[in-house]
NULUMBA-797340 format. One record per residue (C-alpha): residue in three letters; x, z, y. Coordinates in steps of 0.05 Angstrom, whole numbers, plus 32768, in hexadecimal, padded with zeros to 4 digits. Each point is the difference from the previous one (the first is absolute). Example, Ala and Ser with C-alpha at 12.3 -4.5 7.8 and 13.67 -1.06 7.14 Angstrom:
// residues 2
+------+------+------+-------+
| rest | east |   up | north |
+------+------+------+-------+
|  Ala | 80F6 | 809C |  7FA6 |
|  Ser | 801B | 7FF3 |  8045 |
+------+------+------+-------+
END
This chain:
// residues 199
+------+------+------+-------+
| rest | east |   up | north |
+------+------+------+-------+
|  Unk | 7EC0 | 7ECF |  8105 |
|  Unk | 7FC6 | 7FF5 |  7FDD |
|  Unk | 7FCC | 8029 |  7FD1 |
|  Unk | 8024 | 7FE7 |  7FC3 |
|  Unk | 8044 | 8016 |  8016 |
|  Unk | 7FE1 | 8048 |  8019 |
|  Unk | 7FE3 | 800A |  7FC3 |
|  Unk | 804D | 7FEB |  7FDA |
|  Unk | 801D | 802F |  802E |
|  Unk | 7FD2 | 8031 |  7FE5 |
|  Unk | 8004 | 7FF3 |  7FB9 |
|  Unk | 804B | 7FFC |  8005 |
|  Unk | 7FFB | 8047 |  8023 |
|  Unk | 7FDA | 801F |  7FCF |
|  Unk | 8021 | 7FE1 |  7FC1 |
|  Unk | 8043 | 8025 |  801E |
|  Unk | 7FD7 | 803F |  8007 |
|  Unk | 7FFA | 8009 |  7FB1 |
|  Unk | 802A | 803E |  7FF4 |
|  Unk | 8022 | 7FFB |  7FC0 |
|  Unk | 802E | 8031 |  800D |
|  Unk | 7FC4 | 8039 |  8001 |
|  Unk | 7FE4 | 7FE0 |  7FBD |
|  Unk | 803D | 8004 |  7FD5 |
|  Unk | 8011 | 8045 |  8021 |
|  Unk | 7FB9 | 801C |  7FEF |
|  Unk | 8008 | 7FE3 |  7FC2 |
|  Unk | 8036 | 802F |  7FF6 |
|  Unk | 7FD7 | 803B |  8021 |
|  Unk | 8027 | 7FF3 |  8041 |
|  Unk | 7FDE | 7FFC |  8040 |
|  Unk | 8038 | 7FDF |  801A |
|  Unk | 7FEE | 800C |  804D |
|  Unk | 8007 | 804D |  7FF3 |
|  Unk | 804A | 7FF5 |  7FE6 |
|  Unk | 8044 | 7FEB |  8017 |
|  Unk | 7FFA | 7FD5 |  8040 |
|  Unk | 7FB2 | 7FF6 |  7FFC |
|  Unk | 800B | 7FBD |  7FF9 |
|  Unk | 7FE2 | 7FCD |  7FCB |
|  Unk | 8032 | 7FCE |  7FF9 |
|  Unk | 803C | 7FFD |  7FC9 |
|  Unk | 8036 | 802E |  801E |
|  Unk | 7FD6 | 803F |  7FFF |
|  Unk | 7FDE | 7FE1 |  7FB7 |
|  Unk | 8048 | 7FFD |  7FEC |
|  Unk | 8014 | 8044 |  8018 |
|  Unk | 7FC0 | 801F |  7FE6 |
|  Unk | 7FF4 | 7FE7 |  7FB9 |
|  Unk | 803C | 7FC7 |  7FEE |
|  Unk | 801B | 7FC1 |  7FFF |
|  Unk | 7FCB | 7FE2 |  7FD4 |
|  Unk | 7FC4 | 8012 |  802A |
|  Unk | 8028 | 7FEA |  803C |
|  Unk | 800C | 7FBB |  7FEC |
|  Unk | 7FBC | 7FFE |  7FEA |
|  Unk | 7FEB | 800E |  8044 |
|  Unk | 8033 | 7FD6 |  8024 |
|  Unk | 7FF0 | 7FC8 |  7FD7 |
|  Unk | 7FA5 | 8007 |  8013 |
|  Unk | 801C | 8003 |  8048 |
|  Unk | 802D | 7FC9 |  8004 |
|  Unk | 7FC3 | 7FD6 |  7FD9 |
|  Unk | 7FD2 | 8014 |  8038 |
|  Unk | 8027 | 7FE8 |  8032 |
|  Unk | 8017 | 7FBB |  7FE9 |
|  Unk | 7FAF | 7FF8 |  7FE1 |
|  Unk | 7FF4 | 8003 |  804A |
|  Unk | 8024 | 7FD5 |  8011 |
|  Unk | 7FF4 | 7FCF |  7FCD |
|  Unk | 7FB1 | 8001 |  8007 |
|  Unk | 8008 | 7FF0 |  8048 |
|  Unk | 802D | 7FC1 |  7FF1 |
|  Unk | 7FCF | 7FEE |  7FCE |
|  Unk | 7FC9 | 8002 |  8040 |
|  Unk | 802F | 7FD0 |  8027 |
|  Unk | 801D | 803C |  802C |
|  Unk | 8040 | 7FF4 |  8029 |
|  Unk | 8030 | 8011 |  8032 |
|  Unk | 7FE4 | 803E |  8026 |
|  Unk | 7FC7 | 800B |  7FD9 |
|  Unk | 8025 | 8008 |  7FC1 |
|  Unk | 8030 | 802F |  801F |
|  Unk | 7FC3 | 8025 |  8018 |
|  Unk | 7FE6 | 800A |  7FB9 |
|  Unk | 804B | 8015 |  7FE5 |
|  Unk | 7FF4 | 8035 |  8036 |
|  Unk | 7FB7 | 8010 |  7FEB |
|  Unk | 8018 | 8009 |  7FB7 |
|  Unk | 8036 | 8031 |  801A |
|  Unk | 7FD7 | 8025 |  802A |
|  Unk | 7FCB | 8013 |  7FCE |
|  Unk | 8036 | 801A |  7FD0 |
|  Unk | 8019 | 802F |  803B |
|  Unk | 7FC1 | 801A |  8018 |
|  Unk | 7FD6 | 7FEE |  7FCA |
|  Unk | 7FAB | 8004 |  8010 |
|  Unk | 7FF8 | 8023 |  7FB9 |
|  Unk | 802E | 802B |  8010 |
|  Unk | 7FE8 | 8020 |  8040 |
|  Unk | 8032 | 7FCB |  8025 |
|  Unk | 8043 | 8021 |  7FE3 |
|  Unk | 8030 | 7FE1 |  7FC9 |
|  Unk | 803A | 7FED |  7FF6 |
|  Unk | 8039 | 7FDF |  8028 |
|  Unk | 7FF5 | 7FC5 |  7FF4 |
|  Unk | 8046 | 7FDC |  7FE0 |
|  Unk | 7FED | 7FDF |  7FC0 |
|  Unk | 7FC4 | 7FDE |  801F |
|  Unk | 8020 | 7FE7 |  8032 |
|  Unk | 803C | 7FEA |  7FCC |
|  Unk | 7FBB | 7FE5 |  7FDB |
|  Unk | 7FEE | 7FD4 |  803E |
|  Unk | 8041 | 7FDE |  8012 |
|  Unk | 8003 | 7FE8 |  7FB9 |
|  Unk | 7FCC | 7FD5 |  800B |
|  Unk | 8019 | 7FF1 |  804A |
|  Unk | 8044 | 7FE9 |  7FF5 |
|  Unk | 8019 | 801C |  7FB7 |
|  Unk | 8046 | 7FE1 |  801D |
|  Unk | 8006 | 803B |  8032 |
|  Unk | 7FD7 | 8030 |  7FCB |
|  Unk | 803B | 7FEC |  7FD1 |
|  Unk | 8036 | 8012 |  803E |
|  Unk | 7FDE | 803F |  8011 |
|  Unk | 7FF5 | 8025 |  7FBD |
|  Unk | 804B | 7FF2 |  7FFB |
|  Unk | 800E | 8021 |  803B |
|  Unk | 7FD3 | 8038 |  7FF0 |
|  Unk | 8017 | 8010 |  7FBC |
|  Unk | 8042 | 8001 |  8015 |
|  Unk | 7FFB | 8029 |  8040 |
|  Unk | 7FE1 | 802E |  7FC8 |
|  Unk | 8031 | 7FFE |  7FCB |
|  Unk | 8037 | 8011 |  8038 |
|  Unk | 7FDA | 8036 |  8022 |
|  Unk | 7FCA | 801A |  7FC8 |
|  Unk | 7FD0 | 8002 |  8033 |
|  Unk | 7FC4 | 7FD6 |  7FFE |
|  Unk | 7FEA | 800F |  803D |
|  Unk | 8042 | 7FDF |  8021 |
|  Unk | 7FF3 | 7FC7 |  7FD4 |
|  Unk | 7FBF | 7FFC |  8019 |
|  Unk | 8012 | 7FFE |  8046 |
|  Unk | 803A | 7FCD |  7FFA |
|  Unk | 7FDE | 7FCB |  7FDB |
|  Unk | 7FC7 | 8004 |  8029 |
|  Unk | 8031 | 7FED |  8040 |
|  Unk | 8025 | 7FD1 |  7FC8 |
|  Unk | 7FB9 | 7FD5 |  7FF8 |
|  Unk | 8001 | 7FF4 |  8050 |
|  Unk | 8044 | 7FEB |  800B |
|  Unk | 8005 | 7FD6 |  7FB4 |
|  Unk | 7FBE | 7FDA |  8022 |
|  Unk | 8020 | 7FF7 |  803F |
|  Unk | 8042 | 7FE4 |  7FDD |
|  Unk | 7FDF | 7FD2 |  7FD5 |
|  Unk | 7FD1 | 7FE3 |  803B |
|  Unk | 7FC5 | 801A |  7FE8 |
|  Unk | 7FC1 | 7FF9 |  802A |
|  Unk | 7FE9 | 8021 |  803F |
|  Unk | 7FBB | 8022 |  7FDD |
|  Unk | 8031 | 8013 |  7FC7 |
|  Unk | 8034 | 801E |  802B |
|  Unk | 7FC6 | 8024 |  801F |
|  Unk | 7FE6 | 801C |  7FC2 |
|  Unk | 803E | 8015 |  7FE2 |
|  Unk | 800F | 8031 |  8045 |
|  Unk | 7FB2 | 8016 |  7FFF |
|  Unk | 800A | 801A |  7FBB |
|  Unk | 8046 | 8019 |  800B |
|  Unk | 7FE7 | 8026 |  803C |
|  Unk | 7FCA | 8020 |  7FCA |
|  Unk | 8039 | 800D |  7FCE |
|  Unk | 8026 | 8029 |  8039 |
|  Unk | 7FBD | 8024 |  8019 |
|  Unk | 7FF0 | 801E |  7FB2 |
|  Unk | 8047 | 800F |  7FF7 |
|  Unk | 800D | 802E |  8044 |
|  Unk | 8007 | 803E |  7FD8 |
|  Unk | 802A | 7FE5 |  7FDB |
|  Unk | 8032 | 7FE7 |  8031 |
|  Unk | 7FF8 | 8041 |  801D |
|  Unk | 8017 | 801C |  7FBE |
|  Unk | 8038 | 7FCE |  7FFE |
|  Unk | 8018 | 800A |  8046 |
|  Unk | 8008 | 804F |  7FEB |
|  Unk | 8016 | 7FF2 |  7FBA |
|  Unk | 7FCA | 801A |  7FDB |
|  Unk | 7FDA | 7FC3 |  7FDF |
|  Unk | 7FF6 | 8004 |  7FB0 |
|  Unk | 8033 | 7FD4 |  7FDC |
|  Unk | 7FDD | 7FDC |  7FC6 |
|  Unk | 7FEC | 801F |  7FC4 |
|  Unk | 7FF5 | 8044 |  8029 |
|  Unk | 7FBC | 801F |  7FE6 |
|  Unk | 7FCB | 800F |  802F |
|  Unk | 7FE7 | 8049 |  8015 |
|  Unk | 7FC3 | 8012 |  7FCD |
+------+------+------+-------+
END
């Protein structure tokens, strides 16, 4: 790897650090840390202060992602070092440096990256996701099943190795942000959607 793929690494790190979520919530007089989960991302922007601001939200984060990704490609990046920048977006929206290396969990930019990867298995997956959703209203259960959908779509369709790789790395990260959460769903306490958050 050279200085010119460090410093994409970098910029694709710090270009998923941009916390959206903690601008439109203080735009609102939210300090959207302090409430609900803690968490910057949609679910608890959903929970918190509405649809409208969530998809707002979503929307920045998914862009951030698949930006990434498609300012790397633009550099000539492939293989591995692509799917190290997908994981560098990701990884500043979770622990974000402007945020004191907290955020959110890290879903809709990872959704973000894989439509620039392969928008074939982006396609598969938000179907997968939406649906696992719509049957169980919660997202956190869609969340966790597409994210294992990605992986074994890639794997069915013959994807690459570095692909492969990149979909389980970021799968693995989905999982690790969402432990609580399958706590919560192992005891039957999770938030459906459309639950509001503790103010």
């Amino acid at each position: 790897m050279d200085l010119t793929h460090g410093l994409i690494l970098l910029l694709a790190y710090l270009f998923g650090s941009i916390p959206a979520g903690v601008w439109v919530a203080r735009y609102h007089g939210i300090d959207i840390q302090k409430v609900g989960s803690g968490n910057t991302g949609a679910t608890n922007i959903q929970r918190t202060l509405g649809n409208w601001p969530a998809l707002l939200v979503a929307a920045f984060d998914i862009f951030k992602g698949g930006i990434a990704v498609l300012l790397a490609r633009l550099f000539g990046l492939e293989g591995l070092m692509l799917g190290g920048v997908a994981l560098a977006a990701v990884l500043g929206h979770n622990y974000s440096i402007f945020l004191g290396l907290r955020g959110g969990k890290g879903v809709a930019t990872s959704l973000g990256t894989l439509l620039f990867l392969d928008p074939v298995v982006a396609l598969c997956v938000m179907v997968v996701g939406v649906a696992t959703m719509a049957l169980t209203r919660y997202i956190s259960a869609g969340s966790l099943v597409g994210s294992i959908a990605a992986v074994v779509v890639s794997l069915a369709l013959g994807r690459p190795l570095w692909q492969v790789l990149t979909l389980v790395a970021l799968a693995a990260l989905i999982f690790w942000t969402h432990r609580e959460n399958i706590r919560r769903l192992q005891k039957g306490n999770e938030r459906r959607f459309g639950e509001k958050a503790a103010q």
